[in-house]
N, C-alpha and C positions, 0 to 999 in steps of 0.2 A: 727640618723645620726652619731650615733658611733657604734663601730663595738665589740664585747666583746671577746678577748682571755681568755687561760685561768689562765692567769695572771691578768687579767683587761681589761681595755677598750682600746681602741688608735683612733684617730680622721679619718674619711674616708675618709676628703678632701685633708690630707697633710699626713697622717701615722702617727703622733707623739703619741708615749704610751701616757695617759694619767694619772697623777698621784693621781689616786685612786682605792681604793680595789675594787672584783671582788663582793663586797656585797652592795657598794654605788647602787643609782642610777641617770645617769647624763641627764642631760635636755639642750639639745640643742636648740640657742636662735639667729635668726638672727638680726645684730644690722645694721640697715642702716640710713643714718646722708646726708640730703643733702648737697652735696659740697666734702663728703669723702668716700672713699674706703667703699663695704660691708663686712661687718665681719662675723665671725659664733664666735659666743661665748658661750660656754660649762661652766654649772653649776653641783656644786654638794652642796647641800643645802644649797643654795641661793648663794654660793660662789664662784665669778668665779675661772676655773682652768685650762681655755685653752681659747685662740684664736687665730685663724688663718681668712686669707684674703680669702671671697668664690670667685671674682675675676668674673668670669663667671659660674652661674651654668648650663650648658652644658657641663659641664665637662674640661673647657677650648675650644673649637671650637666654633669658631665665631659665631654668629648667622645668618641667611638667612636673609634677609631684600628684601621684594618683593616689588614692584613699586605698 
């Protein structure tokens, strides 16, 4: 769920570069907490270095809900 330039990585869900070399390798980690927002939080040996809101993963577009 990150995407590698050839500079490095950058997050898929929201674009932001992510600040580590193009030789790390990062581990994407979804955090969900009942009561709060789901996260995606991006490690790089053991360290987090990114998070962003996954919000809906349908890419944002509501979801169907059938009777």
């Amino acid at each position: 769920m990150v995407k590698r330039t050839g500079e490095g990585f950058e997050c898929t869900l929201c674009g932001e570069k992510l600040p580590c070399g193009p030789d790390e390798r990062p581990v994407a980690v979804i955090v969900q907490s009942s009561g709060r927002p789901t996260v995606r939080s991006i490690l790089v040996r053991g360290e987090e270095i990114h998070r962003c809101r996954v919000g809906n993963l349908m890419g944002g577009r509501p979801r169907r809900v059938f009777p």
